[in-house]
Backbone as ProteinMPNN parsed JSONL, in Angstrom:
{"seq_chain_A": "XXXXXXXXXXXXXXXXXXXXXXXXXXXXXXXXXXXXXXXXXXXXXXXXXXXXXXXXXXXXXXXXXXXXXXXXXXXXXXXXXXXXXXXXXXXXXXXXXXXXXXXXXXXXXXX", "coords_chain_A": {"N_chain_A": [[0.804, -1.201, 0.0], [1.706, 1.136, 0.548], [4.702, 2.643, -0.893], [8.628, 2.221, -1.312], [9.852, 4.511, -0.988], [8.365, 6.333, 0.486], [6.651, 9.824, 1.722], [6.092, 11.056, 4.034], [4.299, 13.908, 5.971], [3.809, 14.939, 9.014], [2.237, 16.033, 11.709], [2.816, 14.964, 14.195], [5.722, 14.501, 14.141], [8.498, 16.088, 14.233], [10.044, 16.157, 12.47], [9.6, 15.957, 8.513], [8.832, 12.561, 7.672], [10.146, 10.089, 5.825], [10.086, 6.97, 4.203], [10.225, 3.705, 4.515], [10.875, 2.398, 6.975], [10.387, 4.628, 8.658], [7.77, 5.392, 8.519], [6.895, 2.793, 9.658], [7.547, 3.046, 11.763], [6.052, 5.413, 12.966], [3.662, 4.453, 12.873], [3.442, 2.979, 14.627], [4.89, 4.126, 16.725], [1.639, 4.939, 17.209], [0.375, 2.516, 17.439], [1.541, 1.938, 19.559], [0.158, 3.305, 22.185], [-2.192, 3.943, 21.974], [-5.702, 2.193, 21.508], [-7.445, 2.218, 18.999], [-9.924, 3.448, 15.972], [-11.007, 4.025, 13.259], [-13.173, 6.305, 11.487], [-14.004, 6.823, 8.266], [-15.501, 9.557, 6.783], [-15.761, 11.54, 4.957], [-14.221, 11.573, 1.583], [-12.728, 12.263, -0.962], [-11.438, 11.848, -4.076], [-9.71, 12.866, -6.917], [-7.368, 12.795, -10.105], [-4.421, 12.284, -8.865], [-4.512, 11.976, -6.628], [-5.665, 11.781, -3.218], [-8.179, 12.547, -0.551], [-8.946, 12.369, 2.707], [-11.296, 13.212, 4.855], [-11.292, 12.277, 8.527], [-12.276, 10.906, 11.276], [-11.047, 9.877, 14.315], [-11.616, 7.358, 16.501], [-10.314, 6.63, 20.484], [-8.815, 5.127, 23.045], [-6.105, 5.707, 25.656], [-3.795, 3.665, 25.919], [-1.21, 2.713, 26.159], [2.202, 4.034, 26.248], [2.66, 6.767, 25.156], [4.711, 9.204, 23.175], [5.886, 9.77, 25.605], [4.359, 9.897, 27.205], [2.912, 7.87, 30.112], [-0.146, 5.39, 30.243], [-2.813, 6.418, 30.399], [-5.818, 5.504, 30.226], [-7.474, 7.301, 29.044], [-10.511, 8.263, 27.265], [-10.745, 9.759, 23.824], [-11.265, 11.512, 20.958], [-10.125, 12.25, 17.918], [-10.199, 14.245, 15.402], [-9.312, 14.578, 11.435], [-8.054, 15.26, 8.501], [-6.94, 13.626, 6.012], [-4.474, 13.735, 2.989], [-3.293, 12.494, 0.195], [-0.662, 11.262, -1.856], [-0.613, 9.254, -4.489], [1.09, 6.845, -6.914], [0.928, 5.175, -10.171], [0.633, 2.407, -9.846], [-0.783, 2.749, -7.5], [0.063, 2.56, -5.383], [0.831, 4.536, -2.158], [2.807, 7.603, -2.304], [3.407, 9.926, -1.274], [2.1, 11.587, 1.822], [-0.008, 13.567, 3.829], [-0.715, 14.822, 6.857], [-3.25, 16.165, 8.887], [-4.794, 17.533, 12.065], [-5.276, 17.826, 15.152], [-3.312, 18.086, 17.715], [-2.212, 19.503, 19.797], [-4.932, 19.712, 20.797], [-5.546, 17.318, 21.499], [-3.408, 16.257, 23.614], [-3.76, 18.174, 25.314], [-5.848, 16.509, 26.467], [-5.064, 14.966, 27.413], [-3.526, 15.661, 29.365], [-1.002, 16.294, 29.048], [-0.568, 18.807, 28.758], [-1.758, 22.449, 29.581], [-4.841, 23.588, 29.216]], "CA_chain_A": [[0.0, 0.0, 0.0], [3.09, 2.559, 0.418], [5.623, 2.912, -1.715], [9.409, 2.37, -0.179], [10.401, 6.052, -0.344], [7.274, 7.264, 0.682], [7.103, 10.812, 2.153], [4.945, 11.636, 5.32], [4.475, 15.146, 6.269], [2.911, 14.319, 9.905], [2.411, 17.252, 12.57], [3.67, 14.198, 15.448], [6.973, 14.254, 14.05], [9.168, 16.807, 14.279], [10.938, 16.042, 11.025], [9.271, 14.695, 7.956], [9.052, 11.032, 7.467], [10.475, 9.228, 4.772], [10.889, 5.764, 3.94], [9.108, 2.493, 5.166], [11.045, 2.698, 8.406], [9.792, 5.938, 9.08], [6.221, 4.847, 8.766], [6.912, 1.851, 10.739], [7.694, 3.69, 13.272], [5.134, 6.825, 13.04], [2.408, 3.694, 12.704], [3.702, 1.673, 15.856], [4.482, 4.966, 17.994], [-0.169, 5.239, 18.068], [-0.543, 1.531, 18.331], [1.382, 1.409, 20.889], [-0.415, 4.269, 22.849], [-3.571, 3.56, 22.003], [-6.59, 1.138, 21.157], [-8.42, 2.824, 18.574], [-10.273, 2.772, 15.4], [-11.178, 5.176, 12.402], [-14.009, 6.378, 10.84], [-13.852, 7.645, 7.44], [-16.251, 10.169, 6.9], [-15.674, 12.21, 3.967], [-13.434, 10.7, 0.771], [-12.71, 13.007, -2.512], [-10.109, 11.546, -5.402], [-8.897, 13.456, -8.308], [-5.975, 12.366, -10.582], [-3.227, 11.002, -8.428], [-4.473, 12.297, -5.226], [-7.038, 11.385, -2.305], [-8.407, 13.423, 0.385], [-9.765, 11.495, 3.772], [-11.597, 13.286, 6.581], [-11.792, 10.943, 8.998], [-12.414, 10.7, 12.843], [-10.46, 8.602, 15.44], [-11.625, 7.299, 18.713], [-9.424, 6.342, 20.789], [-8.118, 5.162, 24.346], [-4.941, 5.852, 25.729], [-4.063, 2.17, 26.544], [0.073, 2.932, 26.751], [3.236, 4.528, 26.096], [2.707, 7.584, 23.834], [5.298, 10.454, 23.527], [6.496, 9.908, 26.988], [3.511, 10.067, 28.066], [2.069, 6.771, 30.667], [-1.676, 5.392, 29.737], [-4.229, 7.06, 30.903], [-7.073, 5.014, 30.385], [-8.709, 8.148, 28.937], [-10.74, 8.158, 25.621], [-10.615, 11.191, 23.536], [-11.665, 11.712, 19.901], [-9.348, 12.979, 17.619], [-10.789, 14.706, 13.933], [-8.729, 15.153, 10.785], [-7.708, 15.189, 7.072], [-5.138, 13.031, 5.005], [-4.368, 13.663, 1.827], [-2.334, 11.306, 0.485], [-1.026, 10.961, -3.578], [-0.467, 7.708, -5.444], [1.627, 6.648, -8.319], [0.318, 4.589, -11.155], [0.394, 1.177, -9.108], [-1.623, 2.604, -6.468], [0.902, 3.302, -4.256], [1.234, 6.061, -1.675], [4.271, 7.939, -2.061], [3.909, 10.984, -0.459], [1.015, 11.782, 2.197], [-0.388, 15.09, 4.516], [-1.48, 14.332, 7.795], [-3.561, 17.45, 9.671], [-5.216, 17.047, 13.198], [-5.423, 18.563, 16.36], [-2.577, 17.298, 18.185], [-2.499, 20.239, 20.686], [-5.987, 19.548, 21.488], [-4.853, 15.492, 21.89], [-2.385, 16.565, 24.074], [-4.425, 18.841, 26.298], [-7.014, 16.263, 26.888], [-3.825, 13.614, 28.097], [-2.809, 15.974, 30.393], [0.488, 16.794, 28.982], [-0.362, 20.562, 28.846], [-2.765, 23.062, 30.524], [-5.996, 23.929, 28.409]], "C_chain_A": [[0.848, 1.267, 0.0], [4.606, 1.635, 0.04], [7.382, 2.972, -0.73], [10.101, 3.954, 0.284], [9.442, 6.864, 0.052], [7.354, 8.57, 1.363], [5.93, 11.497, 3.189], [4.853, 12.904, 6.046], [3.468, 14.761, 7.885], [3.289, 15.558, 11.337], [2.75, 16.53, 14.045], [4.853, 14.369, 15.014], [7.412, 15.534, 13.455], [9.949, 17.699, 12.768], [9.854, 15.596, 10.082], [9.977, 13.284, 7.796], [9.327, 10.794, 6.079], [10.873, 7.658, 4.34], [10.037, 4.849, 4.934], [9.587, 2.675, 6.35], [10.501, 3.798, 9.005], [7.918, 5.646, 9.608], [6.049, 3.941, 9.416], [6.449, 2.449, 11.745], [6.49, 4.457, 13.789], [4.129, 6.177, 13.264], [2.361, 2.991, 14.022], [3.81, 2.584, 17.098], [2.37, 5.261, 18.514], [-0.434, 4.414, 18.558], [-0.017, 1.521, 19.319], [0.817, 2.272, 22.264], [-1.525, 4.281, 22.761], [-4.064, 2.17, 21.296], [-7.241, 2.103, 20.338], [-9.11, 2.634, 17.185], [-10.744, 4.173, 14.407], [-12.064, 5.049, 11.79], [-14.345, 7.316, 9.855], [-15.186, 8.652, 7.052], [-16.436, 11.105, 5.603], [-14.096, 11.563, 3.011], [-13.206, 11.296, -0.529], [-11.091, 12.741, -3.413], [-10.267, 12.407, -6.246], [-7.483, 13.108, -8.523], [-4.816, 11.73, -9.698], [-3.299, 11.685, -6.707], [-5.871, 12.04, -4.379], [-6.964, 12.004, -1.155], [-9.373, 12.79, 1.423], [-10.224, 12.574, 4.837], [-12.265, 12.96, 7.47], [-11.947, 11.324, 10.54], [-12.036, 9.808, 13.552], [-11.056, 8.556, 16.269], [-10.875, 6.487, 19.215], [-9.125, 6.094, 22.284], [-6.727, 5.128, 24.552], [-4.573, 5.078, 26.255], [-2.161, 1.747, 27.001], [1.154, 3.697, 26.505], [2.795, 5.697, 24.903], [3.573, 8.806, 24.41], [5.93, 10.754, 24.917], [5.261, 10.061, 28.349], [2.871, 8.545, 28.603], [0.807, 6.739, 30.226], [-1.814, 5.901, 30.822], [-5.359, 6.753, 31.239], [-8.143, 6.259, 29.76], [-9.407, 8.734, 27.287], [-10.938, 10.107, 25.458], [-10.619, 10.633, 21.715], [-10.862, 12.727, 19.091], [-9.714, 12.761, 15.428], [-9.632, 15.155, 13.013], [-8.014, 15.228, 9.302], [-6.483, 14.469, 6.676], [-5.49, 13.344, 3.83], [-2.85, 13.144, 1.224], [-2.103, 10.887, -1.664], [-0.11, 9.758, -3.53], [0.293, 7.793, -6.717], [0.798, 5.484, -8.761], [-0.233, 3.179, -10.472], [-0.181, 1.174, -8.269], [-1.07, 2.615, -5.172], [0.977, 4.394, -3.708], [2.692, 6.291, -1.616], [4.803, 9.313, -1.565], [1.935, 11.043, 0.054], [0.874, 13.289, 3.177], [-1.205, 14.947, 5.73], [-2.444, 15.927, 8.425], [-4.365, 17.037, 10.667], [-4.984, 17.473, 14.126], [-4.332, 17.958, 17.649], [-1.943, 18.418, 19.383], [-3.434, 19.912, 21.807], [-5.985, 17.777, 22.029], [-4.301, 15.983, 23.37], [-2.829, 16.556, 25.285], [-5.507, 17.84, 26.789], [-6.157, 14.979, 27.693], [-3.312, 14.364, 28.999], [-1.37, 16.21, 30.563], [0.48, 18.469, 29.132], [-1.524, 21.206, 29.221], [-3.8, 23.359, 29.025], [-5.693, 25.884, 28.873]], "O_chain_A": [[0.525, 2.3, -0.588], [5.211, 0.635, 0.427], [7.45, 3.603, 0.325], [10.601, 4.378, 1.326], [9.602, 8.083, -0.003], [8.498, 8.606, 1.815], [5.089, 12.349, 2.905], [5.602, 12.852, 7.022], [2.351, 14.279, 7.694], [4.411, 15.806, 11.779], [2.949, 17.262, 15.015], [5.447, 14.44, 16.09], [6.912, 16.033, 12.447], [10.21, 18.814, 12.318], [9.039, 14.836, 10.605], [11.167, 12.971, 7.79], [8.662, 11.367, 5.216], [12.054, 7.343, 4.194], [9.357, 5.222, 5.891], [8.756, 3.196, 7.094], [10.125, 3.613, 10.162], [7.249, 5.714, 10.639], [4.965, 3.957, 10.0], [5.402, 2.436, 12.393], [5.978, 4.201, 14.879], [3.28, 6.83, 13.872], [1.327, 2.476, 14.447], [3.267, 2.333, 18.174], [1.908, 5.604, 19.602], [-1.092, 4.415, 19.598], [-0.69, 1.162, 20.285], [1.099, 1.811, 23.37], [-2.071, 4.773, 23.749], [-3.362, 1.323, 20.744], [-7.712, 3.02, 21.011], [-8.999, 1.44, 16.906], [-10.79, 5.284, 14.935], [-12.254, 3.934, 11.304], [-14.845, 8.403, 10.143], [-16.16, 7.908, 7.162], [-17.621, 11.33, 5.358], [-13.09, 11.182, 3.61], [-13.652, 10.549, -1.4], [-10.016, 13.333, -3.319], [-11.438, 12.787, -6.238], [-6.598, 13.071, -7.669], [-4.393, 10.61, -9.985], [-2.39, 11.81, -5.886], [-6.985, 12.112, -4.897], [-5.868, 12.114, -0.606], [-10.551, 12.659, 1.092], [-9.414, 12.789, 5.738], [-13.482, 13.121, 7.556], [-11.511, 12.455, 10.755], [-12.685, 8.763, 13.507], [-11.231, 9.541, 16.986], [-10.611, 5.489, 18.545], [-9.222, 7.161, 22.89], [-6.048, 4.554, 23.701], [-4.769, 5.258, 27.457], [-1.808, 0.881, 27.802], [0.556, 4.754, 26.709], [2.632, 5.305, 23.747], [3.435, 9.336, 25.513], [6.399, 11.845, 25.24], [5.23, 10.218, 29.57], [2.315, 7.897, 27.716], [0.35, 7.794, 29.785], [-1.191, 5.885, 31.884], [-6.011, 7.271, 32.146], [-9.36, 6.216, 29.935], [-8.844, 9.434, 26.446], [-11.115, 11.077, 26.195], [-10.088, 9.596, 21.318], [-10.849, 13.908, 19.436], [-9.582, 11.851, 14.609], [-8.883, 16.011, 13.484], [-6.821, 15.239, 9.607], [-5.313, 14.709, 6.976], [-6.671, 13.294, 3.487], [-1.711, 13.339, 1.65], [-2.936, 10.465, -2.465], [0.807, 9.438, -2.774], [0.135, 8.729, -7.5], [0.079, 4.862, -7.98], [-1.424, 2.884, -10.562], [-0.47, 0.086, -7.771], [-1.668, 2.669, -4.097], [1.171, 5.383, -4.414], [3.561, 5.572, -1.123], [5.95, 9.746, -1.449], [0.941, 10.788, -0.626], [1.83, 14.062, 3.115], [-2.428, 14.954, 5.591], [-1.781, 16.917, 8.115], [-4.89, 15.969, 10.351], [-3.778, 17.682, 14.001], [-4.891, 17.323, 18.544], [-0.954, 17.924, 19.926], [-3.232, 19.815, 23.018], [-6.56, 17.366, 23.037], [-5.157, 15.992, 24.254], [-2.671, 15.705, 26.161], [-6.214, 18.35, 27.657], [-6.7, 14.194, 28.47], [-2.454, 13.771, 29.653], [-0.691, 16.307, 31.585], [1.402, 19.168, 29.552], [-2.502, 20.46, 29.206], [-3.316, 23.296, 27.895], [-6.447, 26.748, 28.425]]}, "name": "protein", "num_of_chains": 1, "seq": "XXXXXXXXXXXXXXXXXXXXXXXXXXXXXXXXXXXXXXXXXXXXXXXXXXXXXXXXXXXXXXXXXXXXXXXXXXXXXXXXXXXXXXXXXXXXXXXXXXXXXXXXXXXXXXX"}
């Protein structure tokens, strides 16, 4: 489904992502912090690009960002857009999402 140089623009990571390891990683730092599950909600293609905005729910079930579980669900709203080469591969994607408002509801930072 992704491409090996793929290119992840992702407002968790500091840096962009590049490269299957990268996404490993970026994919394994949520599961392992949460239990959760996505619900696509809106879906618009044109030519070599796709636009998701989707809705997570989510519990905070362990290790995220330094942060211990929580046990505390929280709903987290937000857009990918994500383009494809010919084979249907992603090779570069656009994450956007509230990752402030995440944050603030884990108790890493004051509201």
């Amino acid at each position: 489904m992704v491409a090996e140089g793929c290119h992840s623009h992702d407002p968790s990571d500091v840096q962009d992502s590049i490269g299957m390891d990268a996404v490993r990683r970026g994919i394994g730092m949520w599961r392992q912090g949460f239990d959760f599950a996505f619900t696509v909600e809106d879906q618009i293609a044109e030519g070599d690009r796709v636009c998701t905005r989707w809705t997570c729910d989510a519990t905070h079930t362990g290790d995220f960002m330094g942060l211990q579980p929580t046990g505390i669900d929280v709903r987290i709203t937000g857009t990918l857009i994500q383009r494809f080469r010919e084979d249907g591969k992603v090779v570069e994607d656009w994450w956007q999402y509230d990752m402030l408002g995440l944050m603030e509801r884990l108790g890493a930072v004051e509201e």
